[in-house]
C-alpha positions in Angstrom: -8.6 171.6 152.5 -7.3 173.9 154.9 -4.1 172.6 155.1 -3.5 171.6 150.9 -2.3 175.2 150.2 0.8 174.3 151.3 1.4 171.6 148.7 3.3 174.5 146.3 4.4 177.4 148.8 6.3 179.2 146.2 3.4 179.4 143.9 1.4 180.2 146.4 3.1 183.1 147.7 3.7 184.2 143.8 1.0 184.3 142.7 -1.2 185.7 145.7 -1.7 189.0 145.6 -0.3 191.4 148.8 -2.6 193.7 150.8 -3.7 197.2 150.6 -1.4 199.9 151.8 -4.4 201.7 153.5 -5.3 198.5 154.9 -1.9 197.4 156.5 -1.1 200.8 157.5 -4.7 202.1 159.5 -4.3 199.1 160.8 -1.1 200.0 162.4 -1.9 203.6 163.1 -5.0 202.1 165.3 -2.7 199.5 166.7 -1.4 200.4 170.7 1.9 199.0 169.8 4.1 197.2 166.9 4.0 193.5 168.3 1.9 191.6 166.1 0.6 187.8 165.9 -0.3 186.8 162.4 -2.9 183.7 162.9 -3.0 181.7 159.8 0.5 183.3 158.3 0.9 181.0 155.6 3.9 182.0 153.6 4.2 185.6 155.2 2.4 187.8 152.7 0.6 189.9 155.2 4.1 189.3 157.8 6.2 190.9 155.8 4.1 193.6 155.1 3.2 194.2 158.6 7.3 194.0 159.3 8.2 196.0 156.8 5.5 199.0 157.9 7.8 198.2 161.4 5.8 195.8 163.1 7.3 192.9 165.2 5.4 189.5 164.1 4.8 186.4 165.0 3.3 183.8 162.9 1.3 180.8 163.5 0.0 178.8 161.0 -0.5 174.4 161.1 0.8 173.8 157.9 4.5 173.2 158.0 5.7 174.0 154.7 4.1 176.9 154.9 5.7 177.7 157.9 8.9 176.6 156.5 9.0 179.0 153.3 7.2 182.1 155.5 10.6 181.5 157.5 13.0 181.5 154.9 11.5 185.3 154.2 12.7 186.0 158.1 9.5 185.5 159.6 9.2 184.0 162.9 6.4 181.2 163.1 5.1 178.4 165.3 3.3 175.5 163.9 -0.1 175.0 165.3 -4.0 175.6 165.0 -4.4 179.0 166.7 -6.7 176.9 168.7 -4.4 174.9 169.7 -1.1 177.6 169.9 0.5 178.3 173.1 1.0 181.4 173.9 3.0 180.8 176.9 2.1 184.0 178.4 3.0 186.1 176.0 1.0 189.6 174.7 0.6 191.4 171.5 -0.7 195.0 170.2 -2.8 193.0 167.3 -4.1 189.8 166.7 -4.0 189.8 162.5 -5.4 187.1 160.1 -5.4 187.1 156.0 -7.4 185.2 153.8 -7.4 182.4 156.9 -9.9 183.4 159.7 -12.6 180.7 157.8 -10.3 178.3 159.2 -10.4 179.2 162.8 -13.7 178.7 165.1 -15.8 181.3 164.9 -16.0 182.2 168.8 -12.8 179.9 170.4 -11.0 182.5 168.3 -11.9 185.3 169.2 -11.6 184.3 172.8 -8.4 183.1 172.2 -7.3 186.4 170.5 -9.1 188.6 173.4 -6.5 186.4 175.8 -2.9 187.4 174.0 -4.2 191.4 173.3 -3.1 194.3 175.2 -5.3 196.3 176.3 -7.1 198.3 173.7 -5.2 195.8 171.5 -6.9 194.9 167.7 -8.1 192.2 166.4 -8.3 192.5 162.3 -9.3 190.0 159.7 -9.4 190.6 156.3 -9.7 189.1 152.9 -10.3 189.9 149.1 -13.2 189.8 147.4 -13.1 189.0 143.2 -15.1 188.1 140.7 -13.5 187.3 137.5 -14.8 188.3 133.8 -18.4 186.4 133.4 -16.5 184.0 130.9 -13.8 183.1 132.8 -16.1 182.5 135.8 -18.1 180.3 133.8 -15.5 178.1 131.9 -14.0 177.5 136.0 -17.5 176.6 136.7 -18.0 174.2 133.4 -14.5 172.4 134.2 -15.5 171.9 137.9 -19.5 170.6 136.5 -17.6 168.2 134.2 -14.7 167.1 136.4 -15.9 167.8 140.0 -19.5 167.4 139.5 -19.9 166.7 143.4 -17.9 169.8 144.6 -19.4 172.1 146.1 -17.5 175.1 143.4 -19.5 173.4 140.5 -23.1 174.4 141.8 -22.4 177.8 143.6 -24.8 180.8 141.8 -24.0 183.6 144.6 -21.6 186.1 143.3 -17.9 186.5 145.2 -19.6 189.1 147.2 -22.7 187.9 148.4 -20.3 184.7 149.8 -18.0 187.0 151.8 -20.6 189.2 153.1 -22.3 186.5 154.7 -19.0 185.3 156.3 -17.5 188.5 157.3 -21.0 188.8 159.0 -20.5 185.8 160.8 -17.0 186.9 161.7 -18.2 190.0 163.5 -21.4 187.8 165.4 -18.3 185.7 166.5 -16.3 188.5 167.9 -20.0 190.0 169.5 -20.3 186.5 170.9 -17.3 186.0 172.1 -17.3 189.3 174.8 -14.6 191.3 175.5 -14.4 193.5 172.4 -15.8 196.7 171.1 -17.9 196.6 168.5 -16.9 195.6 165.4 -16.0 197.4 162.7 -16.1 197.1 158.8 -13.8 198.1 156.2 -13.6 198.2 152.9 -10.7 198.9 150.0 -10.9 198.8 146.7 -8.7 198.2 143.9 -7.6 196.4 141.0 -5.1 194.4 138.9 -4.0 193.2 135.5 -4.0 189.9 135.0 -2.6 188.1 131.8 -3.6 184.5 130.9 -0.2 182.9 132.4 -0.5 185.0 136.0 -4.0 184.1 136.1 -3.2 180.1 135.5 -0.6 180.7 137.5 -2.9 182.0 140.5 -5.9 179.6 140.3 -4.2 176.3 141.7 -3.8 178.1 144.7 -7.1 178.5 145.4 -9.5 176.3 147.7 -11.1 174.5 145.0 -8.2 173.2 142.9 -5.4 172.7 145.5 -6.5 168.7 145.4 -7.1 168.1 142.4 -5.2 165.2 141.0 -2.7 166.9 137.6 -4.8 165.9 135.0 -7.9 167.7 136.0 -6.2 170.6 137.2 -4.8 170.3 133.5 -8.3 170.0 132.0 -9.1 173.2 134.4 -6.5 175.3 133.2 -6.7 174.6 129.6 -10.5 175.2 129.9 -9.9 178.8 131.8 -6.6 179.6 129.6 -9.0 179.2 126.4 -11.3 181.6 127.6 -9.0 184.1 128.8 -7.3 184.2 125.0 -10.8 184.9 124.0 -10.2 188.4 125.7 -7.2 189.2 124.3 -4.8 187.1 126.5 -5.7 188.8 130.0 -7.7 191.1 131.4 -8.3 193.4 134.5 -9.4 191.9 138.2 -11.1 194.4 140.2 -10.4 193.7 143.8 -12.4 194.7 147.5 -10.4 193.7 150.5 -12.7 193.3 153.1 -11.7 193.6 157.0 -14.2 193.2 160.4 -11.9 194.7 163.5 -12.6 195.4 166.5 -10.7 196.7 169.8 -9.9 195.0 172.9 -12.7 196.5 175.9 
């Protein structure tokens, strides 16, 4: 799964929302210095934010077309596994990841990130938290009981943020595990957006459950979702909470 996202890079970085402002720029204001590495930089939403705040980055990411879009937006990027990455003795002021630290081990990482950071350098992952209207949820859920009856997605009951509080927890026992950091901090940001049936459509094949599927159940999805968005009026409001565990370099 981790490396299907690629399969419509456009989409993907369409319809995938940006990051805070706060966020991107504490981040920054905590950071020692501007030169970034962006693990998991997948088409270069968080890159180009961190570059257009003034940051240097560099991107790594395993999924080529990924890699290939993120550097038609003039972002630098190295294919690999961070695992895997070379850093070839180079350094960096923070060690960023969006949406993509699940990927990465949950202790080679942060040992790998402790290696390429300055001193006092940060390490910062972050992702968004949603939960869509209760009958939009559900008609996902139906489609994926009908269609995908053995996914995992089609039996889940914990709610968006029960899921991510549990990994973000494991993210910081990681970074504890792993020595050589502070301790780890947790941030939180909230916000919101308007979504109207076509964005939303437009947004869910991106997403880890439906980048897979084969077009005519995505079709049945989407038709199933798109019916029960109408039934709100044709759209409705998302409120977002980007989550982010950092943590400084001892």
């Amino acid at each position: 799964m981790a490396e299907s996202f690629g399969v419509d890079p456009g989409r993907y970085d369409r319809a995938r929302p940006g990051y805070p402002p706060e966020l991107v720029n504490r981040i920054v204001a905590e950071s020692p210095g501007s030169g970034f590495l962006d693990v998991g930089c997948g088409t270069g939403i968080e890159a180009r934010q961190f570059r257009e705040a003034g940051c240097r980055v560099l991107g790594v990411d395993p999924d080529v077309r990924m890699a290939a879009f993120a550097r038609g937006a003039g972002i630098d990027v190295e294919v690999a596994t961070f695992e895997d990455w070379e850093p070839a003795g180079r350094t960096f002021d923070a060690v960023v990841s969006g949406q993509a630290w699940h990927w990465v081990d949950p202790v080679a990482g942060p040992v790998k990130a402790a290696g390429v950071l300055r001193p006092g350098g940060l390490l910062a992952v972050f992702a968004h938290v949603f939960q869509p209207p209760a009958v939009v949820a559900e008609a996902l859920a139906d489609a994926f009981r009908r269609l995908v009856p053995g996914s995992p997605f089609a039996g889940e009951s914990r709610s968006a943020a029960e899921i991510y509080d549990v990994m973000f927890a494991k993210f910081a026992d990681g970074i504890r595990d792993a020595g050589g950091f502070g301790e780890p901090e947790r941030w939180r940001f909230g916000w919101e957006r308007s979504y109207t049936r076509d964005e939303w459509l437009d947004f869910l094949p991106t997403t880890g459950g439906l980048t897979r599927l084969a077009p005519d159940a995505l079709a049945a999805v989407l038709d199933g979702v798109g019916a029960a968005i109408d039934g709100l009026g044709g759209g409705f409001v998302l409120p977002y909470t980007t989550l982010a565990v950092v943590a400084r370099k001892a």
